[in-house]
C-alpha positions as CSV (number, residue, x, y, z in Angstrom):
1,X,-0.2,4.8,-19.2
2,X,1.4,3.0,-21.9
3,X,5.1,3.7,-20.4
4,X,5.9,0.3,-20.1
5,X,7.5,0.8,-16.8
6,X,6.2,0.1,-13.2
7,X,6.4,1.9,-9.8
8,X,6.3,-1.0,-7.3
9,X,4.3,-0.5,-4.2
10,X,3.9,-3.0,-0.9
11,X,1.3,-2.0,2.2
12,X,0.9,-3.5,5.4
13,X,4.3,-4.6,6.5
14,X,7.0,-4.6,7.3
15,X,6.7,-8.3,8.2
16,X,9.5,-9.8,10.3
17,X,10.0,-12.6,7.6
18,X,8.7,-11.6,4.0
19,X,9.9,-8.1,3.7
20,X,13.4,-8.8,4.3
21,X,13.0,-11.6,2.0
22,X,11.5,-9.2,-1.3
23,X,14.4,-6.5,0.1
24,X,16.8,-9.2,-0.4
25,X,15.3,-10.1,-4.2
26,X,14.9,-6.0,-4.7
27,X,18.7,-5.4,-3.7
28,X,19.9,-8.3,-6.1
29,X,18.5,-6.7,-9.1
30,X,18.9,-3.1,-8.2
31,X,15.3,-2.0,-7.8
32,X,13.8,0.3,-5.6
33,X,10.3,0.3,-4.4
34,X,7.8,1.8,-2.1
35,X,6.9,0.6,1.3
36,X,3.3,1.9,3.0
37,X,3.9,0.6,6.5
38,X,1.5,0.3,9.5
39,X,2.4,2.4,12.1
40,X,2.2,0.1,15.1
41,X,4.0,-2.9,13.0
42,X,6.9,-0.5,11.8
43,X,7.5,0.4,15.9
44,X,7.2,-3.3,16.2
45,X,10.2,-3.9,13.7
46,X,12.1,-0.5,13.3
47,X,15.1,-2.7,11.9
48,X,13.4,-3.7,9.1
49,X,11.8,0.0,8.3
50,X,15.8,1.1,9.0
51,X,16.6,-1.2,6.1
52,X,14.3,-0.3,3.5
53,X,15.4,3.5,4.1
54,X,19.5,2.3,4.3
55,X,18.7,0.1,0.9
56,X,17.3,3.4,-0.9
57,X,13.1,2.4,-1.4
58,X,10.7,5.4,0.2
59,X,9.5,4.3,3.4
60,X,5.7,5.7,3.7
61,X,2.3,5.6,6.0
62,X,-0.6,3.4,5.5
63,X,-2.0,4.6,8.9
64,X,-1.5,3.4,12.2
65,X,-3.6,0.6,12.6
66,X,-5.0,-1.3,9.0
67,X,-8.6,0.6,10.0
68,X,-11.1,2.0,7.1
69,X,-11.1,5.7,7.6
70,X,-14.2,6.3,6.6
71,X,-15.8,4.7,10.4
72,X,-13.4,6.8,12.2
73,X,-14.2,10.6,13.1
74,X,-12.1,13.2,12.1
75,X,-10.5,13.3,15.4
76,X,-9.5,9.3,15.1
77,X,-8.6,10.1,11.7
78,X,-6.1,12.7,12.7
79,X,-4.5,10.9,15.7
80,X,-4.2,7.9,13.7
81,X,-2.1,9.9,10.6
82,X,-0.3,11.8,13.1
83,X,1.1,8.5,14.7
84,X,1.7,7.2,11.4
85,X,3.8,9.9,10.2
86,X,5.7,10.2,13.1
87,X,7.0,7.1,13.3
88,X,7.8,6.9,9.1
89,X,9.8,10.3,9.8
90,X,12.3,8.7,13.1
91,X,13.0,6.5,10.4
92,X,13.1,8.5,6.9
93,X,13.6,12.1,7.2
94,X,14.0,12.7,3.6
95,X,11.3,16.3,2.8
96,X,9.0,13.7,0.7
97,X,5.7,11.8,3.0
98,X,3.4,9.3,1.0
99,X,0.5,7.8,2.7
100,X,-2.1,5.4,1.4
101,X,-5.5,5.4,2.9
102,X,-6.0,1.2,3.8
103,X,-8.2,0.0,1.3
104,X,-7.8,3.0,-0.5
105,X,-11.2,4.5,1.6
106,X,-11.5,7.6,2.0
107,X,-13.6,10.4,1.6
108,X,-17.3,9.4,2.7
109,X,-17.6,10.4,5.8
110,X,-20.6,12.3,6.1
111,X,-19.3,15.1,8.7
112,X,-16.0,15.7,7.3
113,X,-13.1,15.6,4.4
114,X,-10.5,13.4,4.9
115,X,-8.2,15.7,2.7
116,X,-9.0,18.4,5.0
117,X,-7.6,16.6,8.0
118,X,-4.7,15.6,6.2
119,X,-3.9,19.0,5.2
120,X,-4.0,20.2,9.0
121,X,-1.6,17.4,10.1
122,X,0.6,18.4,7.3
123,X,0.7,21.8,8.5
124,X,0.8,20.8,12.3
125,X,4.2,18.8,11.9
126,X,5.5,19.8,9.1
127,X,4.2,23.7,8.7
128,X,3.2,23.5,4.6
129,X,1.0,20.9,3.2
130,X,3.4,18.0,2.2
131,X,1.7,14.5,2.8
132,X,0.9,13.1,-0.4
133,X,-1.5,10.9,-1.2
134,X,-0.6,7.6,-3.3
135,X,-3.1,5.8,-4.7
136,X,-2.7,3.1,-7.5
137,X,-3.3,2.4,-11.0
138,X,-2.8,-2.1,-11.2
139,X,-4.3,-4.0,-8.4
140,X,-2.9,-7.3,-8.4
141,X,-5.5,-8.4,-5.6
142,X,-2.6,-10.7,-4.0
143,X,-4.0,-10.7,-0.7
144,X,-6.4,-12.7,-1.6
145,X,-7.3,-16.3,-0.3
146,X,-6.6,-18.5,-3.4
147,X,-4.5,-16.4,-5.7
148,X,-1.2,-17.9,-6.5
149,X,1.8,-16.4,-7.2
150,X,1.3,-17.2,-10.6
151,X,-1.7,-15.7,-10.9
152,X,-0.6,-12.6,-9.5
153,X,2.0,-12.5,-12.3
154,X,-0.5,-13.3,-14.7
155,X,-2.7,-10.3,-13.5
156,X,0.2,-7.8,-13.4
157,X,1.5,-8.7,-17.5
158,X,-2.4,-8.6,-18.4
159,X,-2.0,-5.0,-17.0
160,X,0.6,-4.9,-19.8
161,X,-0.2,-6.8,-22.8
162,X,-4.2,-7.1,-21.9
163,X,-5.7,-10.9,-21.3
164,X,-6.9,-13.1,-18.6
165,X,-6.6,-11.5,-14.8
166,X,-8.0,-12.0,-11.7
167,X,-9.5,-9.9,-9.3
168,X,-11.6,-10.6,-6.0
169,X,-15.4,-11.2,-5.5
170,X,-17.0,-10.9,-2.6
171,X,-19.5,-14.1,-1.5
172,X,-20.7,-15.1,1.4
173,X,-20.0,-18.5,3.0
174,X,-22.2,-19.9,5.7
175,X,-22.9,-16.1,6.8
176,X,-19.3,-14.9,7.0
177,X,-18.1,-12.7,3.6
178,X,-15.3,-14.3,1.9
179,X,-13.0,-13.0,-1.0
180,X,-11.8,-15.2,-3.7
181,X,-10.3,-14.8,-6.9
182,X,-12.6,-14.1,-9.9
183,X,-11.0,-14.1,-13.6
184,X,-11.6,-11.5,-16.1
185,X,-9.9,-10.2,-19.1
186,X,-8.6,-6.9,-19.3
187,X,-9.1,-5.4,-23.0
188,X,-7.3,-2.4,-22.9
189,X,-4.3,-2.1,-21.2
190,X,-2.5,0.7,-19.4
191,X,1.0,-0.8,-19.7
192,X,2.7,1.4,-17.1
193,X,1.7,3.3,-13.5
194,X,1.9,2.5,-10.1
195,X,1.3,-1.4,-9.0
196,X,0.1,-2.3,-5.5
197,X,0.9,-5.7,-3.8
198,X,1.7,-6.2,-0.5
199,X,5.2,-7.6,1.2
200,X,3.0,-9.4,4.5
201,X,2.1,-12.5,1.9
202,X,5.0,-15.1,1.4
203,X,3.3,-15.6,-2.3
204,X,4.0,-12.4,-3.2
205,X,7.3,-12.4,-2.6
């Protein structure tokens, strides 16, 4: 808090069109960031997850399919990690491994620890407990429906300097649950830590 400097972060991807597009903007003004890919996408596009490593970001795991961990059972849990991991490291084989739990859910499943089974993959593969989880300190809530890119901006120097942000709320339209943008105003600051967007929406970028 309060360091006035941002750790930039971007889960889901890679996306065939977007992410070389913010690698492109990251490269022109010398910035590195963060990518928490989905397993099965990154096999999809190893080019891509080749070029974020090549271009100097950390290329990490967001699990291997976008799924909430806390409906899987420890065995899902740990084949889907396992994956994950595997296919960051044929591309990054630097000693560091991030992960990000999608949606940032963990921890409430009622017959196990999700920290648990992380610590037994970590010592499966890599014989010492070295995933580390990332989690976030600024959500800019870019992915949803109606935010603009100018409102993400707006959310991410409220973060900063406090003021009007948004964030989503959760209605329900005809039946179905939908997420919009809801404004707030942030009071008190943090002005520094670890931001999360996400490099699959063309308005981010």
């Amino acid at each position: 808090a309060n360091t006035r400097k941002l750790v930039l972060t971007f889960d889901d991807g890679p996306h065939p069109t977007n992410s070389p597009k913010l690698l492109d903007i990251l490269k022109k003004y010398n910035v590195k960031a963060t990518f928490f890919t989905v397993g099965e996408v990154l096999k999809k596009y190893p080019k891509i997850g080749k070029r974020i490593v090549e271009e100097g970001h950390i290329l990490a795991g967001h699990d291997w399919r976008h799924t909430n961990s806390n409906s899987e059972s420890a065995k899902q849990f740990a084949e889907g990690l396992t994956m994950s991991v595997k296919q960051v490291k044929k591309h990054y084989p630097n000693r560091e491994m991030y992960y990000r739990f999608p949606y940032g859910a963990y921890g409430r499943h009622q017959k196990y620890h999700h920290f648990n089974v992380m610590k037994e993959v970590s010592q499966k593969l890599f014989s010492e407990n070295c995933i580390n989880f990332a989690f976030w300190d600024m959500d800019t809530s870019d992915w949803v429906s109606n935010m603009l890119p100018k409102d993400i901006f707006q959310t991410l120097k409220a973060h900063f300097d406090g003021g009007k942000a948004y964030r989503f709320k959760k209605t329900t339209v005809n039946g179905r649950t939908k997420y919009v943008k809801e404004p707030f105003t942030i009071k008190n600051p943090i002005a520094g830590g670890v931001v999360l967007m996400h490099d699959i929406h063309a308005k981010t970028v």
